[in-house]
N, C-alpha and C positions, 0 to 999 in steps of 0.2 A: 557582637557575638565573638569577637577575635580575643574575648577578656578571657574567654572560657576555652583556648584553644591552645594556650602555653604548653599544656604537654602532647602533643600533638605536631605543633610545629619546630621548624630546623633552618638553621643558614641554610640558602640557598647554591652556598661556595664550600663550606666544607661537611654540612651536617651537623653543625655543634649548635645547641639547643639555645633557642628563645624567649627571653624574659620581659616581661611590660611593665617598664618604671612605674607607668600611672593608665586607669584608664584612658581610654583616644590614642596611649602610642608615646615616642616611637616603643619598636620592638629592637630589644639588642639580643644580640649575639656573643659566647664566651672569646670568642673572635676577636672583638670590639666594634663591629659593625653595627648598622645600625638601618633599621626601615622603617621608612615612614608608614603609617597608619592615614589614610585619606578623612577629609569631615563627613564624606559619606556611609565611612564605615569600613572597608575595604583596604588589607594591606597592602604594599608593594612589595613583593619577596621574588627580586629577580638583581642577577649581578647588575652591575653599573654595566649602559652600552648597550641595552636589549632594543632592540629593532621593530618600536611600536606599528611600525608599518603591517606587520606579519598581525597583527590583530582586526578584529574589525572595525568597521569606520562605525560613528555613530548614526549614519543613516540602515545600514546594514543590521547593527541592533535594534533598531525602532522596526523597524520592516521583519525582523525576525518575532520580535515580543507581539505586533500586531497580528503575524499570522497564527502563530503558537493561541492566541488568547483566543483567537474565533473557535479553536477546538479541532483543525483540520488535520491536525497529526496526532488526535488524541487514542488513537488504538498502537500508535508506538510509545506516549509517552504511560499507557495503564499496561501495557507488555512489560516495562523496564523496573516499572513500582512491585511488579508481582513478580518478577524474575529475585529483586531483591529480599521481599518478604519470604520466598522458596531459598534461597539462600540463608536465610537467615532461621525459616525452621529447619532445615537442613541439617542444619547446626546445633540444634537443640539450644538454640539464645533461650534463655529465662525472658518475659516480656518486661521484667523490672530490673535488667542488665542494658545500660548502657551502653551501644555502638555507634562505632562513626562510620559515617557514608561520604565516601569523598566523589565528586564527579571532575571527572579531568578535562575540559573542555566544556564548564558549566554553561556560559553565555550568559543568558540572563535568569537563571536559576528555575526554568520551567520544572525541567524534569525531576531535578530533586528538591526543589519546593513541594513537587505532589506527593514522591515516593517520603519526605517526612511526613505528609500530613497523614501516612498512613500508617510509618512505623514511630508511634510515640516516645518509645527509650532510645530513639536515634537524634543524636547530632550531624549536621554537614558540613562538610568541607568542599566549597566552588572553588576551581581554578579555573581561569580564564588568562589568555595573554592581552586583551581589550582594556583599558581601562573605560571604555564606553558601556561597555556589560559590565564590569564591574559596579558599576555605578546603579543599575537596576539589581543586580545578584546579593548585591549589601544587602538589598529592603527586600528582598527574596521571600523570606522566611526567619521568625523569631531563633530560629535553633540551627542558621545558618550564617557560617564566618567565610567573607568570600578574600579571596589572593588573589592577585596577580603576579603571574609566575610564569614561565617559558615549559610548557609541555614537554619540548624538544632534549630539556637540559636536567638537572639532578632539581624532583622535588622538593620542594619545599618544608615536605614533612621526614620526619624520624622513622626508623627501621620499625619495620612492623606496626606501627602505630594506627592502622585502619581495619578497618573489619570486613569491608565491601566498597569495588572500586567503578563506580561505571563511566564509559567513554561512548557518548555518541552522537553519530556521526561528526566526530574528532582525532585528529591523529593519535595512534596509540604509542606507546615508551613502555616495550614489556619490561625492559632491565629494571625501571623505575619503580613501576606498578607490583612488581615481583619484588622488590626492595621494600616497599612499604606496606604489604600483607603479611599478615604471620603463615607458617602451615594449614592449611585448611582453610583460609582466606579468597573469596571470590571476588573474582571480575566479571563484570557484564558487557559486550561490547556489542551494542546496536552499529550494523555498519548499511548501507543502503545495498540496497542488488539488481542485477540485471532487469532491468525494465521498469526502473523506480523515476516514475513524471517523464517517462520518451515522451509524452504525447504534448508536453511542454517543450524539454529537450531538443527533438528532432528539427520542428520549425524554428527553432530560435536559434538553431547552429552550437547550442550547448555539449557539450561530450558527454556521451554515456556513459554509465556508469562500467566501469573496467569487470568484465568478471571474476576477475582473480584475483579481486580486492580480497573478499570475506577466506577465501583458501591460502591467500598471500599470510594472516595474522593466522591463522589453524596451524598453518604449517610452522610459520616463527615461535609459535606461541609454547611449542611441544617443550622446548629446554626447561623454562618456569612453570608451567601449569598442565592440568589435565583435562579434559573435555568433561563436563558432566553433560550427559545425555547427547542429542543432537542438536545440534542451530535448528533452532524455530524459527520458522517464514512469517512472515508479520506482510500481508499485503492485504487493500482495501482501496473501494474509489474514493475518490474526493469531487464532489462539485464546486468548481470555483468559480468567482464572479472575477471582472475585469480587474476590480480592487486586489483581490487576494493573490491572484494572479501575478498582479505586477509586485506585492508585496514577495514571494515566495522568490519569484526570482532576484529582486534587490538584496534578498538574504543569502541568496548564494554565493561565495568565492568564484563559482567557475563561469560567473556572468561579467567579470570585470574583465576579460578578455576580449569583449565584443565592444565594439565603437557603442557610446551611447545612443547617437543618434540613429545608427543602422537596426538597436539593441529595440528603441522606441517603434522604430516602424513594423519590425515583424511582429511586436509584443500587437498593436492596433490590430492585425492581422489574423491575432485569433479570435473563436468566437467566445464568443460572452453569455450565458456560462459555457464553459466546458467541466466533461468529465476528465479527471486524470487518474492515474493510478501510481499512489503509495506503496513500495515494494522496500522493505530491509532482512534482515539475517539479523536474529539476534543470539548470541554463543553467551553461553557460563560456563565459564573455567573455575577451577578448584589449585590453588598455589600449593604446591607439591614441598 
């Protein structure tokens, strides 16, 4: 899918547009640089020196695509698909006009694998910094061209060149994401909120989630964008078994602070099933 993706994509260093010798790659730059195209499909569009560490492990994505598949976070990932189709009648899109949906922090291309299979004149664009997700995000979806790219740092794509941008639960780059929307341009940002899996959290010694995450990005957000409507609360229980359990947390960043073996024993220590409760915030901004 990255064949079909040339006008869309940019150096990752100055912005100056990308062209593909041949199919499979590489991609150059009017720069002279040059990135590699992986055999799985999947670009490399990050400067030389990127700190694979900061992605996640390939156990992390197995444990993430396993929990995602059983369906346990499925009323956040059909929130984000319909926030986008709202965004894009919004809009008055033609259904026979072609848009791109970029997901900034794709992983392994769950959420906007679904959110295409719903809007047919849309293409995707996955960013991930993992080259471990990349590697599932490639085979994602037919109409889906995944990167790896530094969140942190200047996209990978051209000035305005996407249509609708979603981020979730990922770090957000408003200068970025407001760089590569045109006027009237939507972001979606699914962010988790107070009281999202405590009853995981609490015994496991995991940190709660901060409240003044989702007010922290509302408040930043004001320079580039406008608030359409109000954050929608998205919470629901979840019953989980030992298995999914231990999956959900393996998928977490904020479990790798805990000694494994301390990490194993409180996990034994819950009960089997438990019920948990799914809590996020999800905002649509309109790029001003």
């Amino acid at each position: 899918m990255i064949d079909n993706l040339t006008d869309v994509l940019a150096d990752p260093v100055d912005g100056t547009a990308l062209t593909l010798d041949a199919p499979g790659g590489p991609l150059r730059s009017a720069a002279g640089r040059t990135f590699d195209v992986a055999g799985t499909g999947y670009a490399v569009l990050t400067p030389a020196g990127l700190d694979e560490s900061l992605g996640d492990s390939e156990d992390m994505v197995t444990a993430r695509e396993t929990f995602l598949s059983r369906g346990h976070f499925a009323p956040f990932v059909e929130a984000v698909t319909a926030s986008v189709v709202q965004a894009l009648d919004d809009a008055e899109v033609p259904d026979d006009q072609q848009v791109t949906i970029l997901d900034a922090g794709a992983g392994t291309g769950f959420y906007l694998a679904h959110t295409l299979d719903q809007v047919e004149q849309a293409r995707g664009v996955g960013i991930d910094v993992s080259t471990d997700a990349a590697n599932l995000l490639a085979q994602a979806h037919p109409r889906l061209g995944a990167l790896v790219a530094d969140l942190a740092g200047r996209l990978p794509v051209r000035d305005a060149s996407v249509d609708v941008i979603t981020s979730v639960f990922a770090p957000v780059n408003l200068p970025e994401f407001a760089r590569a929307l045109p006027p009237g341009g939507r972001l979606i940002v699914l962010t988790p909120a107070p009281g999202h899996l405590d009853e995981l959290r609490a015994p496991l010694g995991i940190d709660l989630v901060d409240a003044a995450l989702t007010e922290d990005i509302r408040r930043a957000a004001g320079e580039f964008f406008a608030e359409v409507g109000q954050p929608r609360d998205v919470a629901f229980p979840m019953t989980l078994d030992q298995e999914s359990i231990a999956n959900q947390v393996a998928m977490s960043p904020s479990a790798r602070a805990i000694n494994p073996d301390e990490l194993h024993e409180r996990l034994d220590g819950l009960a089997d099933p438990m019920t948990v409760t799914a809590h996020g915030l999800l905002l649509t901004l309109r790029r001003r």
